[in-house]
C-alpha positions as CSV (number, residue, x, y, z in Angstrom):
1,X,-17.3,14.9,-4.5
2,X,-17.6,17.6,-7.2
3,X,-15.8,21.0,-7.2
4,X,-13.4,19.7,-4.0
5,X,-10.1,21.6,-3.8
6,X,-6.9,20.9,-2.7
7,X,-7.0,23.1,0.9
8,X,-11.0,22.2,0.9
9,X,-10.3,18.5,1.3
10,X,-8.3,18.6,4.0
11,X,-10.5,21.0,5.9
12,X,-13.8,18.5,5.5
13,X,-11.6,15.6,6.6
14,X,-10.6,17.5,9.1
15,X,-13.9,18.6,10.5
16,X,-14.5,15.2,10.8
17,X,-12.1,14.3,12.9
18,X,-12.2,17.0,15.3
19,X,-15.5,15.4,16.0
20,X,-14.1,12.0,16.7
21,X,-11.5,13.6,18.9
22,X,-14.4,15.4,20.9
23,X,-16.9,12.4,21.4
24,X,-13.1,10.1,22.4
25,X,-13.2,12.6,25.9
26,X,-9.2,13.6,25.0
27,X,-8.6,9.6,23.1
28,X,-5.9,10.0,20.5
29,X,-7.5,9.6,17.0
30,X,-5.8,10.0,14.0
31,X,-5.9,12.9,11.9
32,X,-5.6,11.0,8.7
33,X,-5.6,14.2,6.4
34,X,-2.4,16.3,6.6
35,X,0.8,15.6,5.8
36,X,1.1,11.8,5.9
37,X,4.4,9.9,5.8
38,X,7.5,9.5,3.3
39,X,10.5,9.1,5.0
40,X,8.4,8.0,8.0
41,X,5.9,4.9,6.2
42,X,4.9,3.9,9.3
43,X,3.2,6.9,10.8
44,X,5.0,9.1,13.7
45,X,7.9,6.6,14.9
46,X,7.9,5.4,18.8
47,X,10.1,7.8,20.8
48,X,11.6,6.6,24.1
49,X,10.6,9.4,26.8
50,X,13.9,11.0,28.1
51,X,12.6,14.1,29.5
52,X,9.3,16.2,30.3
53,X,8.6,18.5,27.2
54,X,9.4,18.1,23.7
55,X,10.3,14.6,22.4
56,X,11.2,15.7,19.0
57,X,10.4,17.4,16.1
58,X,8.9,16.4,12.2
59,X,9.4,18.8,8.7
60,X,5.9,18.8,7.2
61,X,5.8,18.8,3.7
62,X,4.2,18.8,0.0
63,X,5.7,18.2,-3.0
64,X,4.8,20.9,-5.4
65,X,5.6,21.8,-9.0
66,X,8.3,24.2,-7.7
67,X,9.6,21.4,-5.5
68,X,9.3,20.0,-2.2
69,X,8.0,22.7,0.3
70,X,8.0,22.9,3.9
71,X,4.8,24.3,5.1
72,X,5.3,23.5,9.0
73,X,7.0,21.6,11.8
74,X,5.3,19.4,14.1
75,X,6.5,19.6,17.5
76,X,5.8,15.7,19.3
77,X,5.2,17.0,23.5
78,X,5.1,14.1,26.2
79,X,1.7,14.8,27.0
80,X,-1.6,16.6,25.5
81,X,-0.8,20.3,25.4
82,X,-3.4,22.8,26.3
83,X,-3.8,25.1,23.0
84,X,-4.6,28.3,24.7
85,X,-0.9,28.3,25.9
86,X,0.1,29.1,22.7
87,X,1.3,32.1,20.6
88,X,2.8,33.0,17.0
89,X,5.3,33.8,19.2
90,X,6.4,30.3,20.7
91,X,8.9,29.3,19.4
92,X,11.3,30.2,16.8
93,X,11.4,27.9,13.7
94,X,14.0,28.1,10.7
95,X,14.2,26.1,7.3
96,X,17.1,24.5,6.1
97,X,17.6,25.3,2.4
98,X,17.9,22.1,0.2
99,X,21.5,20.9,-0.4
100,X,20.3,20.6,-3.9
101,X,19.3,24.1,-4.8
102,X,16.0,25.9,-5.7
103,X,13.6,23.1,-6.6
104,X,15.3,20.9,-4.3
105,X,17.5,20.1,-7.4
106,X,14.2,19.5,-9.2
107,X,14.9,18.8,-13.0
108,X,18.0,20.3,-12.7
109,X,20.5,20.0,-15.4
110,X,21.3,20.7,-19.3
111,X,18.6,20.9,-22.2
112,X,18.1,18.3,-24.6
113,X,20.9,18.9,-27.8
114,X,23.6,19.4,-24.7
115,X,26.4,18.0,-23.7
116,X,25.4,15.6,-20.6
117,X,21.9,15.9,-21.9
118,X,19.0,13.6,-22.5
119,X,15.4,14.2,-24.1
120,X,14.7,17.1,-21.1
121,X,16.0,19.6,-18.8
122,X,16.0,17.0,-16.1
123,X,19.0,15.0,-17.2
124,X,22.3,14.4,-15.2
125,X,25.1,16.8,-16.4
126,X,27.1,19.6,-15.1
127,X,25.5,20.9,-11.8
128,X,28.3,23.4,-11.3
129,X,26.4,26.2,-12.2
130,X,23.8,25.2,-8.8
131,X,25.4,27.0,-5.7
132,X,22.9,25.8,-2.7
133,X,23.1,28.1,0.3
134,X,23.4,25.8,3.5
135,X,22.4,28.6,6.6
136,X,18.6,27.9,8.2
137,X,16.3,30.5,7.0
138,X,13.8,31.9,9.9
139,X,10.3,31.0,8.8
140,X,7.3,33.2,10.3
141,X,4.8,31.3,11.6
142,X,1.7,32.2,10.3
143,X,-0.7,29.6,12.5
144,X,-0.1,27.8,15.5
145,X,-2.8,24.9,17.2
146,X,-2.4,21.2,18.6
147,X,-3.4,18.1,16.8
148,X,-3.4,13.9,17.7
149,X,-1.2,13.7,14.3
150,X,2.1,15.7,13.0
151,X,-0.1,16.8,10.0
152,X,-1.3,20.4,9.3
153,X,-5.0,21.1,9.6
154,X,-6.9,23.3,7.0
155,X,-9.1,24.9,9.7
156,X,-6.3,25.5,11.9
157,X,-8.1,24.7,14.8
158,X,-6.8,22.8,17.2
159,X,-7.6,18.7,17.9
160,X,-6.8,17.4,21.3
161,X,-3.1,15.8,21.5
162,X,0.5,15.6,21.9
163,X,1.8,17.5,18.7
164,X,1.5,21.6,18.2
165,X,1.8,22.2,15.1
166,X,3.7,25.8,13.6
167,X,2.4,26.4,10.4
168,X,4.0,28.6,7.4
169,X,2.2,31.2,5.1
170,X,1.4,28.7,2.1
171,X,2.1,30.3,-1.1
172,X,-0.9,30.0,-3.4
173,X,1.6,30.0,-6.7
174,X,3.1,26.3,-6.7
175,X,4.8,26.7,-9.5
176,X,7.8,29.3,-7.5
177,X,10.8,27.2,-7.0
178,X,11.5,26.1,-3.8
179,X,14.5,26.5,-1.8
180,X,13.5,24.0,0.5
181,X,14.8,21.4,2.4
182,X,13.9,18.7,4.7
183,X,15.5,19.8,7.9
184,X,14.1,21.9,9.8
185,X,15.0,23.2,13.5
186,X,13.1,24.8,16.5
187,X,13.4,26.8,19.9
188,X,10.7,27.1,22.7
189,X,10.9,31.1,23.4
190,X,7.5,30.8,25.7
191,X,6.5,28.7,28.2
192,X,3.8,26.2,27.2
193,X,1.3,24.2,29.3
194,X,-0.2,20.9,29.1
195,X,-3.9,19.6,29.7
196,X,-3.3,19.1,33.5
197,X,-1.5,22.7,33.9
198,X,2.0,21.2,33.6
199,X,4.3,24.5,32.6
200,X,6.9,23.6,30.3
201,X,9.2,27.1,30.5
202,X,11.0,28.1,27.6
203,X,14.5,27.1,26.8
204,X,17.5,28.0,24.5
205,X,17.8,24.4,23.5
206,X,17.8,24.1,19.8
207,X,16.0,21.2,18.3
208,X,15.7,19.7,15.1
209,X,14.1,16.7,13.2
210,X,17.3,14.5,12.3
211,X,17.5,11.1,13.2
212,X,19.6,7.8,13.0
213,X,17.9,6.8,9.7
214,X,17.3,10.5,8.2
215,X,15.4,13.6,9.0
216,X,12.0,13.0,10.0
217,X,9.4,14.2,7.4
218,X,5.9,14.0,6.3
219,X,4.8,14.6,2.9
220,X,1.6,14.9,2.1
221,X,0.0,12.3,-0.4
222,X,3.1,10.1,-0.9
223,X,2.4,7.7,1.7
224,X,-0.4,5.9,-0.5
225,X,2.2,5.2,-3.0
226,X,3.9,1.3,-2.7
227,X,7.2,1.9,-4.3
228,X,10.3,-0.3,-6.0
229,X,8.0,-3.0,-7.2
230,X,9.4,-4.8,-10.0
231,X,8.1,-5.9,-13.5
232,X,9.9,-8.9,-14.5
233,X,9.7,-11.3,-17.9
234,X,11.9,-13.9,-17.5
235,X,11.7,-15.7,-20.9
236,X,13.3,-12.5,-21.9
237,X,15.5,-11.5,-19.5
238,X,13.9,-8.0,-19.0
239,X,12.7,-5.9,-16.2
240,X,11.0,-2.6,-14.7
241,X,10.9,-0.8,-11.7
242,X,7.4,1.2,-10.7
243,X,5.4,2.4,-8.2
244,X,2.0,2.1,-7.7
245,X,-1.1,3.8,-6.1
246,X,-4.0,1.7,-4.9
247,X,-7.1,3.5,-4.3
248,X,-8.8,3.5,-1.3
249,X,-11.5,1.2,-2.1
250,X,-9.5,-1.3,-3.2
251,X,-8.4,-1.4,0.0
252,X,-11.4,-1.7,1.6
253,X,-13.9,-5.2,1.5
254,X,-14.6,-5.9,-1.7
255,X,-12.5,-4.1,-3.2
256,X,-11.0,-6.9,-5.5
257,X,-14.2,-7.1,-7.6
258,X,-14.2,-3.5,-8.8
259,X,-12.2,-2.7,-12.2
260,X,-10.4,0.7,-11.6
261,X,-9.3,3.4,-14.5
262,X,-4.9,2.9,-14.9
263,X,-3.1,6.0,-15.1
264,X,0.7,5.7,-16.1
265,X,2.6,8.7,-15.3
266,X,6.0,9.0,-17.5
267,X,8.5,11.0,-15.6
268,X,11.3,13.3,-17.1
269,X,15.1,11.9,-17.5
270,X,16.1,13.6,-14.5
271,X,14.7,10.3,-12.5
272,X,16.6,8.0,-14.3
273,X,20.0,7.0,-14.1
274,X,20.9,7.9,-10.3
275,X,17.1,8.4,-9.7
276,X,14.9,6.2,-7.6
277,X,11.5,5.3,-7.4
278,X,11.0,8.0,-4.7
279,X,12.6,10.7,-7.3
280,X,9.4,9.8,-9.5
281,X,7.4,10.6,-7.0
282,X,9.0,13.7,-5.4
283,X,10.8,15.2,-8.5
284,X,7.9,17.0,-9.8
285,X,4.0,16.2,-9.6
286,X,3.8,14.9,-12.7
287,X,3.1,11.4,-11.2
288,X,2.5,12.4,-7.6
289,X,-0.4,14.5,-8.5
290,X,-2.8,11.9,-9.9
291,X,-3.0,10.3,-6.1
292,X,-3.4,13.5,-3.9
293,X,-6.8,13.1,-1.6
294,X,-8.2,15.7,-3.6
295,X,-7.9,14.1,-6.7
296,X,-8.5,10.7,-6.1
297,X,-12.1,12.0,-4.4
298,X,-13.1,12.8,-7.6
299,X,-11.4,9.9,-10.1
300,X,-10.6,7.2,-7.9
301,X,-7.6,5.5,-10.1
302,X,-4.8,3.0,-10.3
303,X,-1.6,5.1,-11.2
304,X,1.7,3.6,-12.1
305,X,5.2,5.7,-12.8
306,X,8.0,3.6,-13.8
307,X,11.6,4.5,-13.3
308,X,14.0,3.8,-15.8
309,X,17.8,3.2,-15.7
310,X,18.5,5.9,-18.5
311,X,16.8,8.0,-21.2
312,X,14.0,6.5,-22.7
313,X,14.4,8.7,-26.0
314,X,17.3,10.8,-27.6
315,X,17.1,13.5,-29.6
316,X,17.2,11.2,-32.8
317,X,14.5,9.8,-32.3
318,X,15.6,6.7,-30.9
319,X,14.2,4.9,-28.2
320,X,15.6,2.0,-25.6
321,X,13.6,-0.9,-24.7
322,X,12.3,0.6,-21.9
323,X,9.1,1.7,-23.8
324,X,8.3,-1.7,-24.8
325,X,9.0,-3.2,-21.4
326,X,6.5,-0.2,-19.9
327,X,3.7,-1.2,-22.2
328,X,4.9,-5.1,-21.2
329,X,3.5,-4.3,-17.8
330,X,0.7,-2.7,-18.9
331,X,-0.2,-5.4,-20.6
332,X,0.0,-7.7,-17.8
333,X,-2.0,-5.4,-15.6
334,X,-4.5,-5.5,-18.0
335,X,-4.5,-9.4,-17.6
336,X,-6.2,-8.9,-13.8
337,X,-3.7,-11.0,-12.0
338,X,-1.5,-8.5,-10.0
339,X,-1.9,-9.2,-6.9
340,X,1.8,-8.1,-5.6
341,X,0.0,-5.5,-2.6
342,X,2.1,-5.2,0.5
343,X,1.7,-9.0,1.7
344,X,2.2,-7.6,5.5
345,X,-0.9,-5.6,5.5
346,X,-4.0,-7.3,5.2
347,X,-5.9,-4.8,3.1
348,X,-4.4,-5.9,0.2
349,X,-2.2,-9.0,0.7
350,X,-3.0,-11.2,-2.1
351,X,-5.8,-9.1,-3.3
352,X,-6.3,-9.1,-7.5
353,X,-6.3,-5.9,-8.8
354,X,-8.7,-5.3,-11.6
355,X,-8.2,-2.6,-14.3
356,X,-11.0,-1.5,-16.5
357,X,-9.8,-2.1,-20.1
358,X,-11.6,0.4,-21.3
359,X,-10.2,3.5,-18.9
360,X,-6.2,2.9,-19.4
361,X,-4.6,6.4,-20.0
362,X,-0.8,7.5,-20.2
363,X,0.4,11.0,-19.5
364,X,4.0,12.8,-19.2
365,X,6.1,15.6,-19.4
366,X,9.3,16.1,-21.8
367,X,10.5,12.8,-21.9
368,X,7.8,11.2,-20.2
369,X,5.6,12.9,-23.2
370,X,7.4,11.7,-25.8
371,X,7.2,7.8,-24.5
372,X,3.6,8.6,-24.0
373,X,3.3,9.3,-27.2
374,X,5.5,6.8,-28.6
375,X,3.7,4.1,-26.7
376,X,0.6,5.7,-28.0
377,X,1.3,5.0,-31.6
378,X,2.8,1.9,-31.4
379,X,-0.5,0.5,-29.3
380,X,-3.3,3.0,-31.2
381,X,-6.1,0.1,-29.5
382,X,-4.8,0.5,-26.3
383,X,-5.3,3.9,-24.6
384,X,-8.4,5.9,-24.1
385,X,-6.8,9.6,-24.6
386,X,-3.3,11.1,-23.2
387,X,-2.7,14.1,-21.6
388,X,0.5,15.3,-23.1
389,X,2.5,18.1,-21.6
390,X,5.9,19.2,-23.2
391,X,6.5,16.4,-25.4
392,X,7.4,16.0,-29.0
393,X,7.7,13.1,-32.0
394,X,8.7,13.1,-35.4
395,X,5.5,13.2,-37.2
396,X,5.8,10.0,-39.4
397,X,6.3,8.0,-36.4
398,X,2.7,9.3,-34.4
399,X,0.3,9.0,-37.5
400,X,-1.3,6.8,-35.9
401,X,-2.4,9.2,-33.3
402,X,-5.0,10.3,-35.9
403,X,-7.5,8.0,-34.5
404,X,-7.0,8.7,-30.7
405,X,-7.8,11.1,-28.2
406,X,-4.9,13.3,-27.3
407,X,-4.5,16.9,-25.0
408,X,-1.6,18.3,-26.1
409,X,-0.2,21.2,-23.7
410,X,2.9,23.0,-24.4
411,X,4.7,26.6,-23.8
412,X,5.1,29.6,-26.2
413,X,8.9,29.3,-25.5
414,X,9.3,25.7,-25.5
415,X,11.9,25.5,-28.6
416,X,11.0,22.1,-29.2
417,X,7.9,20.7,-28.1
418,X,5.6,23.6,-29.6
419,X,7.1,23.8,-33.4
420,X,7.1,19.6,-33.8
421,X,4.0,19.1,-32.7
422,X,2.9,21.9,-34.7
423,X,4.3,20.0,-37.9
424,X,2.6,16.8,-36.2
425,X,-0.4,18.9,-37.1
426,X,-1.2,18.2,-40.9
427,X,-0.3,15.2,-41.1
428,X,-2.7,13.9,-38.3
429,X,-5.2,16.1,-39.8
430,X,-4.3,14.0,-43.4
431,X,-5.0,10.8,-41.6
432,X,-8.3,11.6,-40.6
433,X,-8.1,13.8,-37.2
434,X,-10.1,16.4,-36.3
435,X,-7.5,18.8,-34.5
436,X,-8.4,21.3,-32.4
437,X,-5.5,24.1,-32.4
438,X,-6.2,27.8,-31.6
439,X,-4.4,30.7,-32.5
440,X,-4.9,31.9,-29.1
441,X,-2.4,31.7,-26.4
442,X,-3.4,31.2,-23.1
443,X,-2.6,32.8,-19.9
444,X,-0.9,30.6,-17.2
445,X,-1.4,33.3,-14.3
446,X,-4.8,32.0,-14.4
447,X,-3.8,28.5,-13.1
448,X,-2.8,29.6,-9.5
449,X,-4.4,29.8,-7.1
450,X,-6.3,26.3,-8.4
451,X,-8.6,26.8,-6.4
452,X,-9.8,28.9,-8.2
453,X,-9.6,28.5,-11.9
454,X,-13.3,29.2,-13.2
455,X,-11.8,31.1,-16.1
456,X,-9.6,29.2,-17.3
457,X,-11.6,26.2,-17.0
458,X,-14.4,27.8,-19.1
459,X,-11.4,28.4,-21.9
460,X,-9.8,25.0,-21.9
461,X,-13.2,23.5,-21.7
462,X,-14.4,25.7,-24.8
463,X,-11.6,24.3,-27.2
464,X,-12.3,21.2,-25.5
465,X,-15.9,21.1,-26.5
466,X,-15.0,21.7,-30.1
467,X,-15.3,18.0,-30.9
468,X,-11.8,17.3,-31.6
469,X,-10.1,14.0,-31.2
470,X,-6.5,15.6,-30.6
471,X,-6.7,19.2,-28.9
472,X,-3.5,21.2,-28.6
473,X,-2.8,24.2,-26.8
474,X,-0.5,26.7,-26.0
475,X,-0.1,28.7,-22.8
476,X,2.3,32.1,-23.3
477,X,5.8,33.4,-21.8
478,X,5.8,29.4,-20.4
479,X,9.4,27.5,-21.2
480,X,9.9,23.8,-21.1
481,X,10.6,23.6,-17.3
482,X,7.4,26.1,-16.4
483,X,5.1,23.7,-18.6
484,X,6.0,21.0,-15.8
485,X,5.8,23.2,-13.2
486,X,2.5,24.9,-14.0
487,X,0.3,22.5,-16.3
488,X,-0.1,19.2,-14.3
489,X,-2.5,21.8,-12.1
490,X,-4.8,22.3,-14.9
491,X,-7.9,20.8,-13.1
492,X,-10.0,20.9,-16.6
493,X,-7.1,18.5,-18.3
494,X,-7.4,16.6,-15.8
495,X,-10.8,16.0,-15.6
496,X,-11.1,15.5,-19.2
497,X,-8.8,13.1,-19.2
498,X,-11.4,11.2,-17.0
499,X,-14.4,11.8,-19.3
500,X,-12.6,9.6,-22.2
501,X,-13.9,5.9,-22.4
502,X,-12.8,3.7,-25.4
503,X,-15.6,2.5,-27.2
C-alpha cells in the first residue's frame, strides 16, 4: 500500500468495517483498527452488568515521540446506543496528568558526563527537578460517535454498538511533550438513548477507568508486540530479555515458509535498569514505530527491542556484554529455529519463524545508536544498512563502517553526537566510503504533520540519491532529546532503510 499515512490507515480499515457492521443487521464486529490493547491484551475485559447505563469506561491512547497521549475515552453502555442521541456536549471528560511529568517521564533524567548519568538523557538520576501536577485537566471533546470496539475511528462516523466514543483534538506535532496520563474520568451531562429508545438521563456520577488490576487503556499498535521473551545460552551462563513483533502474515496459513526482513530497535538507557520490556515499547517510538499498522502495510517486518539491565555504553567508550549477547540472538534468529510464539494461540504456536539473511537492519537512538553502531562494526557482514539517530563512537573503533550502508541523523545542538560523528567522517572516507554530508541543515518543522512531508522527502531523498554508502545529516535548532522525539517520523529514512539488500 504506497503513500498510506498514519490517520489514512485507520480510516480505510475503518470503512471496511462499517460495512461488515451494516451487512451483520446490528451483529457486533470488531473494529480492529483503533486503539488496540496494552494494559488490556485481551481485548475489552468481561464486565458483570450491575446497572442499566454505563458499565465502565477505557483511556485511549498512542504512544508518541512526546509521550503517551490520550486522544479519547471509550464509554462501554449495556446496550447498542443510538448515535443521534449524542452531542459534543455529553458528557464532561477530564485527563489525568501523568504522575511522571511531561513525557509521561519519557527520557527523563541527567545527560551523559552527569552525575547519575549513562550514554543519554534517559538514564536514572535525580528526578527532583520533575514536579508532576496531579489535578484532572478538562479535555474538549472535539468528536463524538458509537463504535462495536473502544477504539477511535478516523472517519468518525459512527459503527453500530455498545461503546461511544469522545474523541480529543489530535495535535498534528507529535513531537510536544505530553502531560498525559492513563486515567482518565467522565460524567453524563445529557441524557442518552439506546437502539430500542431506552433513555438513559444524565447523572452527576463521576466515572473513571481504574480497575483491580490497573487503569483500563488501549494503546494503539502495542498489542501486536509479544513481550518479556528471553534469550538464553546456557553454556555460557548469559541472557536477554526482548520483545518481538510478528507480522501479520506470519500469522496467517503459511506464514512459516516466508523469510521476513529483522529490524532490531536499540532503545535509550532510560529503559534499563528499573525499565521493563513495556518501557521499550512505550518510552519513546523508537522501537514502537517500526510495528504501527501504517508502517507494517508498507514493510511487513520482524522487529526485536531488547531491554537491558543497565547501560550498554559509558562515556569511555566502554561497552557491557550486553552488545554481544544482542548480536548472540541475532545470530540465532538468523538460524530459522525460533519458534517461541505465544503457544496458547494457535496462529503461531510452534510456528518457525524465518528471517531473510539478506534484510537484517539495526537502528537506535543515543545509546541505542551507539550499540547499533558498535554492533555494526564488530559484525561489518552482518547488517544491510542502519538508521542511526543521535548516536556517537570513537572513530577507530567504527572503521569498519566504511563498507556499510549507514543513515546517520543528528541535531545542530546535539553536543555530542553531531561533532564525533563529524570526526568519524575522514576516517571512513580514508577506508574507502563514499560519505554523503551536506553543509545544509535541515528544517525539522517540515516533519509534522507526516502526513504530509513531500518536501522534506524530496530533500532527504536528494542527498540520499547521491550514491553514498554512509549519509549523514543534520536537522537545525534540534537537541539530543528532540532528535528522538522528531526523527523516528522521517517516513523517507525509513523507507530507505527498506530499499537496502545485502548483496
Amino acid at each position: 500500500m504506497k503513500n498510506l499515512t498514519r490517520r489514512g490507515f485507520v480510516k480505510i480499515s475503518s470503512a471496511a468495517g462499517a460495512v461488515l457492521a451494516g451487512a451483520a443487521a446490528g451483529r457486533l464486529e470488531a473494529q480492529t483498527t483503533g486503539f488496540q490493547a496494552a494494559s488490556n491484551p485481551g481485548g475489552p475485559r468481561v464486565r458483570t452488568k450491575t446497572r442499566p447505563g454505563i458499565q465502565g469506561l477505557y483511556a485511549l491512547c498512542e504512544i508518541t515521540g512526546g509521550g503517551q497521549k490520550v486522544y479519547g475515552i471509550a464509554i462501554e453502555y449495556d446496550a447498542v446506543i443510538n448515535p443521534a442521541s449524542l452531542a459534543l456536549d455529553t458528557f464532561t471528560a477530564k485527563v489525568f496528568p501523568s504522575t511522571r511529568g511531561p513525557g509521561n517521564g519519557m527520557m527523563a533524567g541527567p545527560a551523559m558526563g552527569t552525575p547519575g548519568g549513562g550514554a543519554d538523557m534517559g538514564s536514572p538520576g535525580n528526578t527532583a527537578t520533575r514536579t508532576p501536577r496531579t489535578a484532572p485537566d478538562a479535555r474538549p471533546i472535539a468528536a463524538i460517535y458509537t463504535n462495536s470496539q473502544p477504539a477511535v475511528l478516523s472517519g468518525q462516523k459512527s459503527v453500530p454498538g455498545m461503546y461511544v466514543i469522545a474523541e480529543f483534538a489530535h495535535d498534528p506535532d507529535l513531537s510536544v511533550r505530553s502531560v498525559d496520563g492513563d486515567l482518565v474520568s467522565l460524567t453524563q451531562d445529557n441524557s442518552v438513548k439506546t437502539a430500542d429508545g431506552v433513555v438513559y438521563t444524565a447523572n452527576t456520577t463521576v466515572w473513571d477507568n481504574s480497575s483491580d488490576r490497573g487503569n483500563d487503556v488501549f494503546v494503539r499498535g502495542i498489542d501486536g508486540w509479544e513481550q518479556a521473551h528471553w534469550w538464553w545460552d546456557d553454556s555460557r551462563s548469559a541472557m536477554l530479555e526482548y520483545s518481538i513483533y510478528l507480522p501479520q502474515s506470519f500469522l496467517e496459513k503459511g506464514g512459516e515458509n516466508k523469510e521476513y526482513p529483522l529490524v532490531i530497535a536499540i532503545t535509550h538507557s532510560g529503559t534499563s535498569y528499573d525499565g521493563s520490556t513495556t518501557a521499550t515499547l512505550t518510552d519513546g517510538v523508537i522501537a514502537s514505530i517500526w510495528g504501527m499498522p501504517e508502517q507494517q502495510a508498507e514493510h511487513e517486518c520482524v522487529v526485536i527491542t531488547p531491554r537491558y539491565e543497565r547501560t550498554t555504553m559509558n562515556d569511555y567508550w566502554e561497552h557491557t556484554y550486553d552488545l554481544e549477547n544482542t548480536y548472540k540472538l541475532l545470530e540465532y534468529m538468523l538460524q530459522n529455529k525460533w519458534n517461541f510464539g505465544n503457544p496458547n494461540k494457535e496462529d503461531r504456536a510452534d510456528k518457525i519463524l524465518k528471517i531473510d539473511p539478506k534484510r537484517v537492519y539495526t537502528t537506535g537512538w543515543s545509546m541505542g545508536a551507539m550499540s547499533s553502531l558498535w554492533i555494526m562494526a564488530k559484525h561489518p557482514d552482518t547488517f544491510a544498512a542502519g538508521l542511526i539517530i543521535a548516536g556517537q563512537q570513537r572513530p577507530s573503533d567504527v572503521v569498519n563502517l566504511a563498507t556499510q550502508k549507514a543513515l546517520i541523523i543528528t541535531g545542530e545542538l546535539d553536543g555530542k553526537a553531531t561533532p564525533w560523528n563529524e570526526r568519524c567522517v575522514p576516517v571512513w572516507e580514508s577506508a574507502g566510503a563514499k560519505v554523503t554530508r551536506p553543509k545544509e541543515r535541515l528544517d525539522a518543522t517540515l516533519i509534522f504533520p507526516i502526513d504530509d512531508q513531500r518536501k522534506l522527502s524530496e530533500q532527504v531523498n536528494g542527498y540520499l540519491d547521491k550514491g553514498g554508502n554512509i549519509t549523514f545529516l543534520t536537522f537545525a535548532n534540534v537537541d539530543h532529546m528532540g532528535s528522538a522525539a522528531k526523527f523516528f517520523y522521517i517516513k523517507a529514512a525509513r523507507n530507505w532503510l527498506f530499499k537496502q539488500s545485502k548483496a
